[in-house]
N, C-alpha and C positions, 0 to 999 in steps of 0.2 A: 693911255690905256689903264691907267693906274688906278682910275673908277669903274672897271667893268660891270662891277657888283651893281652897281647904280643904273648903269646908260646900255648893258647887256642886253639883246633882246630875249634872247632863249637859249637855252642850255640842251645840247645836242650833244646826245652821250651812244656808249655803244654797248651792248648786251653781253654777254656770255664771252668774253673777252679773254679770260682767267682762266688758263685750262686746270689746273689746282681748284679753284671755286667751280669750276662745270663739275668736277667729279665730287667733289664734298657735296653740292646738291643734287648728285643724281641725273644732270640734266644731262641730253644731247648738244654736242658742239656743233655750232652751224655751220654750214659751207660757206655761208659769205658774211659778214657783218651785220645786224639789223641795230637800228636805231632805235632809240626813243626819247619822249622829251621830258624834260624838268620845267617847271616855270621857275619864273628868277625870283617871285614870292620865297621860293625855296631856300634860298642864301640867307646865312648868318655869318658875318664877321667874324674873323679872329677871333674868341674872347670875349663871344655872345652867346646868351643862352638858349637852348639847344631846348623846343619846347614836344614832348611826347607825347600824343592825344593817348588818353585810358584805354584800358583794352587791347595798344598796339606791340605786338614784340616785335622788336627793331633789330634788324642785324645790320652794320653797317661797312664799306671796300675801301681804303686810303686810297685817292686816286690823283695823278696825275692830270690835272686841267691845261688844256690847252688854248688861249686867252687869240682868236680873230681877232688883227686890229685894222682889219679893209675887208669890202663889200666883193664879194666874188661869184660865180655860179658856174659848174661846168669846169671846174679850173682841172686842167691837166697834173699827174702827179708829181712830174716834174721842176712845177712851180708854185706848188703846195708848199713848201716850207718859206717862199717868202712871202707867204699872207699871216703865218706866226709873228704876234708882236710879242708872245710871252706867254709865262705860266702861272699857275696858282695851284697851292697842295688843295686838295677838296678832299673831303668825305661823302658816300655816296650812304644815302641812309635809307633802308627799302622794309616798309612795313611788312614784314614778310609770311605771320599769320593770313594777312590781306590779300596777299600775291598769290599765296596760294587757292586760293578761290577765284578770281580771277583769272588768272594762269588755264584751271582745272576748264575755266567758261570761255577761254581764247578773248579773252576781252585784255584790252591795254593797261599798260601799268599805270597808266598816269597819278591814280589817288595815290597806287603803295608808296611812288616818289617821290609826290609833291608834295607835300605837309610841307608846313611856314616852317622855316629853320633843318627842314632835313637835305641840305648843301652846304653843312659849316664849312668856308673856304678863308685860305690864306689872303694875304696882300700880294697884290703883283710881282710877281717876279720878271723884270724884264730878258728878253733872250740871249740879248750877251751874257747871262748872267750862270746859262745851262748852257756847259762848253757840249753833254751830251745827252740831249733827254731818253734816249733807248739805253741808258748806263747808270739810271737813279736807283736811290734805293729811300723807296722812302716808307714810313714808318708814322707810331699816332700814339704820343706818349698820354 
């Protein structure tokens, strides 16, 4: 799993997540989860340069990735955590001039997120490795 960035098919992330970031923008919290997608164009390595299209102001979330390393559907909650092979620190980077127009039109996030490079992520973290991932504290020197 050590290559996700490579052999990943899609980056499946969750919205409004952050009750701290819902009220800094103002937003309504949702009742249930809503998704959206990243493509994996979007990933940059470690220690890769991180590229800005002009005109974009960027705000970007430290996030905790959680690395699928088998094929599932339907899977019960109960056996959700043994389809985790691992983790990876990510940064979520969201054009957010752009989002806001968008947003305003109920139209999908997809452009604000997807820019080349706006998923700079870690190296694998295999799961032995996070004795408890709801007790990280993680951070983006």
């Amino acid at each position: 799993m050590s290559s996700f960035s490579r052999t990943g098919r899609k980056i499946v992330a969750i919205g409004r997540n952050y009750a701290q970031h819902i009220k800094e923008l103002n937003n309504t919290a949702p009742k249930e989860p809503f998704f959206f997608l990243k493509p994996t164009t979007s990933y940059v390595l470690s220690g890769g340069k991180v590229e800005i299209p002009k005109g974009v102001i960027v705000h970007h979330e430290v996030e905790l990735g959680v690395v699928i390393g088998k094929a599932g559907r339907d899977i019960a909650q109960s056996d959700a955590e043994s389809y985790i092979s691992g983790y990876a620190l990510g940064i979520d980077m969201t054009a957010r001039n752009m989002q806001e127009v968008v947003k305003k039109a109920g139209l999908p996030w997809s452009t604000v997120k997807g820019f080349d490079t706006f998923t700079p992520i870690s190296k694998f973290i295999p799961k032995s490795s996070v004795k408890d991932p709801h007790d990280l504290k993680l951070w983006l020197k």
